[in-house]
N, C-alpha and C positions, 0 to 999 in steps of 0.2 A: 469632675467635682472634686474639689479641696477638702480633705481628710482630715479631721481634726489632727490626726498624728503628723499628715503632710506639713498643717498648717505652724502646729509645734517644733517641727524641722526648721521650716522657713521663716520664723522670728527667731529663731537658737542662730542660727547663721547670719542673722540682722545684726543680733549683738556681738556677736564673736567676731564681723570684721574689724578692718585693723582700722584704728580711729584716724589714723591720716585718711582713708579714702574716704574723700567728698561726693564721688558720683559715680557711680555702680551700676554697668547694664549687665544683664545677667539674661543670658541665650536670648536676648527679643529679637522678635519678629512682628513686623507691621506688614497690611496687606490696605490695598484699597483694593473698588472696585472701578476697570476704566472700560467704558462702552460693552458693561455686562461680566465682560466678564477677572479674576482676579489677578491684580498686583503685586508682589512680594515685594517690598521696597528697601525690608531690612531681613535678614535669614539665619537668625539665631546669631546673632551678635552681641559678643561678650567685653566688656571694657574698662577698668577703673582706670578712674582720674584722683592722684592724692593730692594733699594738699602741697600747695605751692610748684606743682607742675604745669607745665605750659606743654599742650599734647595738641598735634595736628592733625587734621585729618584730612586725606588729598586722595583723589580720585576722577574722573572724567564726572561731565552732570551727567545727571540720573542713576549713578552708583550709590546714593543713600544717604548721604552727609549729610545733605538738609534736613532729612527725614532724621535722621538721630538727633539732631540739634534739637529739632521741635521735640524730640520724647526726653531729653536731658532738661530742656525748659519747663517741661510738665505742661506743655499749650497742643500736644497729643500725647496717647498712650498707646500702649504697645498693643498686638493681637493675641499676642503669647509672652511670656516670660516678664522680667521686671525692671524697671528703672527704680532706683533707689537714690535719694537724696542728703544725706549723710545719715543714713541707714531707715529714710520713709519711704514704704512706696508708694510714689508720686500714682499711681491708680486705686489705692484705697482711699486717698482725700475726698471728701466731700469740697463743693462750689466753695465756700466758703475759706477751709482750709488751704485748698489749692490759690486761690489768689493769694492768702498771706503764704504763704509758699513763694510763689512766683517776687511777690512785692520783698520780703525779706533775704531770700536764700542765694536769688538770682539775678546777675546781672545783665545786658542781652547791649552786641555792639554790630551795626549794622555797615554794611558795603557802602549805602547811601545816606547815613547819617540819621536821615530821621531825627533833624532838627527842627522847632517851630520859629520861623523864618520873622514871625511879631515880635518874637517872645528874645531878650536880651541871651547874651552868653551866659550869664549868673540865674537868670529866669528859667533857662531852660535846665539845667545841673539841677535845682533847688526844686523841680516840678515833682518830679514821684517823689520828695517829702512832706509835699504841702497838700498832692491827693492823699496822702495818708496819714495826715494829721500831725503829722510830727514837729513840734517845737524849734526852734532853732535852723532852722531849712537853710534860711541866706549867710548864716556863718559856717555849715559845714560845705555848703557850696562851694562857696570860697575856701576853705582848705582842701577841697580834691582839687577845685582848679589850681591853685598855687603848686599842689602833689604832681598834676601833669602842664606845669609853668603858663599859665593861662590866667593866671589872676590878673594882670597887668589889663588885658581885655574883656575883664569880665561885663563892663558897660556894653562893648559892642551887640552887634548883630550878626546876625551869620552869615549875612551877602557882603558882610565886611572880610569876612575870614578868607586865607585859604583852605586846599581841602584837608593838608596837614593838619591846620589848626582849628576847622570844624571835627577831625574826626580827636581830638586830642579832649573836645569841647564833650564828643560824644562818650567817651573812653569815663571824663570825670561822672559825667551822669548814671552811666552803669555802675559807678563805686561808690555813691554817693550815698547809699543805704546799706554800705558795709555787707556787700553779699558775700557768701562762702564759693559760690562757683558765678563765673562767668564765661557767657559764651558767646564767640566772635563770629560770625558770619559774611567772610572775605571780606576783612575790617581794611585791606590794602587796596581791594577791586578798582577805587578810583582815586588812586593816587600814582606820581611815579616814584619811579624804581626806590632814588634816596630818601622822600617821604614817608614810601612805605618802609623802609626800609630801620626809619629811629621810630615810625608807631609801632615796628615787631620787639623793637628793644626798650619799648616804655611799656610792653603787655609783658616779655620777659620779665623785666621788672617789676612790675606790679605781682604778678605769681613770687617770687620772692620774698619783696621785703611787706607786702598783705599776706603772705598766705594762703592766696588764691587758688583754689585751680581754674586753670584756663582752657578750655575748649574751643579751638580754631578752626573752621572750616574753609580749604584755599584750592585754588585752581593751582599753584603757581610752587615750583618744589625748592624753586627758592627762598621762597616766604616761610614753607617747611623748615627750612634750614637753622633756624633758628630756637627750633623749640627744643624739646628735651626730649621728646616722642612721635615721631612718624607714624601713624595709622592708614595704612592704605588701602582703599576700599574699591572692592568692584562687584557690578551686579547685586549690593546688597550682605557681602561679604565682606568680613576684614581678610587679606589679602598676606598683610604683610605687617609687622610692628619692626619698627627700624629705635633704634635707642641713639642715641646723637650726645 
């Protein structure tokens, strides 16, 4: 049970972080349950992301990377301890608040694109502006795409693209609502080497000259290599923080 005194503890330390850090796991722990009985999938793991950092996180599957990404997104919550989104915790939101959460704060860049394959290059960038109302959708499109050099195709389609240039496509769509954190989810998985290798140096960048912090989840320690922070995780553990 949460103490009123505990609770006065734990928003005096919400404010008191340092205003650079965007995204805040503090000791969580996630558990499912698989064929009865329980999962630990995360075990007290602790992490900020400041702004304008590009931080890794690499590990074998099933060591938890996924699973942090989903409680950094706020699309799960922890069993114990807190995610914090530039100092909210993503589990006191109500339905309501958690989606403008999710829709303003967060960017989300997939392995597989998760582009709609109808829907133009400029259609698909401008789409979570136009589910959320917002004015002017088809010219800020068009400036992220020009941001990650894609304006030129913004008529196309995406079975036009390669896969550089579909995930370059995907990359503006997660910026396109000016989020504070974005998170990558083996944003190189299906690319090769030298593909993936200028989208690890256009998310570098974007952490930079946006301000972003970036959250990267990779098989691959070379795609590591390029970030600012090595997080390595096993069995649900951080492992090892390597600084680069």
């Amino acid at each position: 049970m949460l103490t009123k005194a505990k609770a006065e503890t734990l928003e005096r330390a919400d404010r008191e972080q340092p205003a650079t850090v965007l995204l805040r796991l503090d000791d969580v722990r996630k558990e499912y349950v698989s064929e009865g009985q329980p999962v630990r999938a995360l075990d007290g793991v602790t992490l900020e992301v400041a702004r304008g950092e590009f931080v890794a996180l690499v590990g074998r599957s099933g060591c938890g990377k996924s699973t942090l990404l989903n409680l950094a997104g706020a699309m799960d919550f922890p069993t114990s301890g807190r995610v914090l989104l530039e100092g909210v915790a993503t589990s006191k939101l109500d339905d309501q608040r958690l989606t403008e959460l999710r829709r303003e704060k967060v960017g989300f860049i997939f392995q597989s694109f998760q582009l709609l394959h109808t829907l133009s290059v400029a259609e698909n960038v401008e789409l979570p502006l136009l589910l959320a109302g917002v004015s002017g959708a088809r010219e800020r499109a068009l400036e992220r795409l020009a941001w990650v050099e894609m304006a030129e195709l913004a008529r196309r389609l995406p079975h036009q693209l390669s896969g550089g240039q579909m995930q370059r496509v995907a990359i503006a769509r997660a910026l396109v609502h000016g989020p504070r954190v974005v998170l990558a989810d083996e944003p190189t998985g299906n690319l090769d080497t030298t593909t993936g290798d200028v989208i690890l140096r256009l998310l570098k960048r974007i952490a930079r000259e946006q301000e972003t912090a970036i959250l990267m989840a990779t098989h691959s320690l070379e795609a590591a290599g390029l970030s600012d922070r090595v997080v390595r995780m096993r069995d649900g553990v951080i492992e090892e923080i390597v600084h680069q």
